[in-house]
C-alpha positions, -999 to 999 in steps of 0.1 A, spaced: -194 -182 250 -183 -172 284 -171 -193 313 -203 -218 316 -188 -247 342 -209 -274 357 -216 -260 398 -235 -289 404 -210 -310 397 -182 -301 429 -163 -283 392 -147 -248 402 -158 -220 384 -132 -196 368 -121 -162 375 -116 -140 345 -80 -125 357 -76 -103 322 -71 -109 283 -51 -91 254 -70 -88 219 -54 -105 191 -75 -96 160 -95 -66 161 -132 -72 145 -147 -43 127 -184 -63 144 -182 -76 172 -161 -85 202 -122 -88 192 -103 -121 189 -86 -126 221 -61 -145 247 -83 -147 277 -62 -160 314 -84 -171 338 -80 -188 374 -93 -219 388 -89 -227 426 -88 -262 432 -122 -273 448 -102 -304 470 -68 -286 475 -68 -256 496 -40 -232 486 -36 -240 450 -46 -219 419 -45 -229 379 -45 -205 357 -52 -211 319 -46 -191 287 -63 -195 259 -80 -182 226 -115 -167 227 -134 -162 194 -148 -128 184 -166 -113 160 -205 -119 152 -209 -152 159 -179 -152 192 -202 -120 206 -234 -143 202 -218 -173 219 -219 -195 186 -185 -197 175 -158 -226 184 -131 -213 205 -98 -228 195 -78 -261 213 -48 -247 223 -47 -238 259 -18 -233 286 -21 -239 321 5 -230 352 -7 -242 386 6 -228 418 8 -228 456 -13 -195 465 -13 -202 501 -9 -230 531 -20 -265 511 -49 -283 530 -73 -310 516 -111 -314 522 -106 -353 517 -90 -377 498 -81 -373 467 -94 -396 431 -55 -411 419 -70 -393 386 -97 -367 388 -115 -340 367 -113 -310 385 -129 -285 361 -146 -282 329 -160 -252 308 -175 -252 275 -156 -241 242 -183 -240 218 -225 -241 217 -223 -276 207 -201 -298 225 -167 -291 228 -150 -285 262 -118 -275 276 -108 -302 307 -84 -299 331 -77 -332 352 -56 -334 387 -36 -367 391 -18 -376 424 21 -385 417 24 -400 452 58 -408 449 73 -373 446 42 -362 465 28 -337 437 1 -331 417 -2 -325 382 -28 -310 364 -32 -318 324 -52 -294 307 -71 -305 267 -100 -300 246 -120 -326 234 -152 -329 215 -177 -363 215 -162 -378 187 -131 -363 184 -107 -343 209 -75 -327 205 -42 -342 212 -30 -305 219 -21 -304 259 -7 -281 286 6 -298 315 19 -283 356 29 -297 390 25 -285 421 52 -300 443 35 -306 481 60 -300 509 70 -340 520 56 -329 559 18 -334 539 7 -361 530 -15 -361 499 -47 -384 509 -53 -409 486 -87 -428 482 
């Protein structure tokens, strides 16, 4: 299923950046490692970009199948940091769907005020039961910005 994320919601859409196949499928779309990038929606200046598996075949090509957990994520300064307000302590900062029915890959930003940073953890989770497969990055902030806090 491609990169369906919730607009409405303030949630940053993704960018595919590229992908390498894994599997090849005699029908249908290859098994692949897709990489995509997220900018931040709140903080000016940084990008995340995730890895992770993308189902092929029949069912991947029609959108049905269950992509896989594991997912990597690497967020960096792309440019001058700015914020377009305070910031949640903990906040969901993207979300895209994994599978027709309910499972979802999350990436949340939490503020580390002390060593003025922000991490972003990156899981799966389903509504009953998630993953406890993670990726987690910082992003250091120069100690000249603040990081606004609500």
């Amino acid at each position: 299923m491609g990169s369906l994320l919730v607009a409405s919601t303030g949630l940053a859409h993704a960018e595919n950046v590229g992908s390498v196949n894994t599997v090849f499928k005699l029908f249908g779309p290859d098994h692949k490692i897709v990489v995509e990038a997220y900018d931040d929606p709140k903080v000016n200046g940084i990008t995340c970009y995730v890895s992770r598996a993308k189902t092929g075949g029949i069912s991947g090509g029609l959108g049905l199948a269950e992509d896989k957990s594991e997912a990597s994520i690497a967020c960096r300064q792309v440019g001058p940091i700015s914020f377009t307000g305070p910031l949640k302590q903990e906040e969901e900062v993207f979300n895209e769907s994994l599978s027709i029915m309910f499972k979802k890959l999350r990436i949340v930003r939490m503020v580390d005020q002390k060593r003025n940073a922000l991490v972003y953890l990156t899981y799966s989770d389903k509504v009953i039961e998630g993953s406890p497969k993670n990726s987690v990055t910082a992003v250091a902030v120069d100690h000249s910005t603040v990081i606004p806090v609500k």
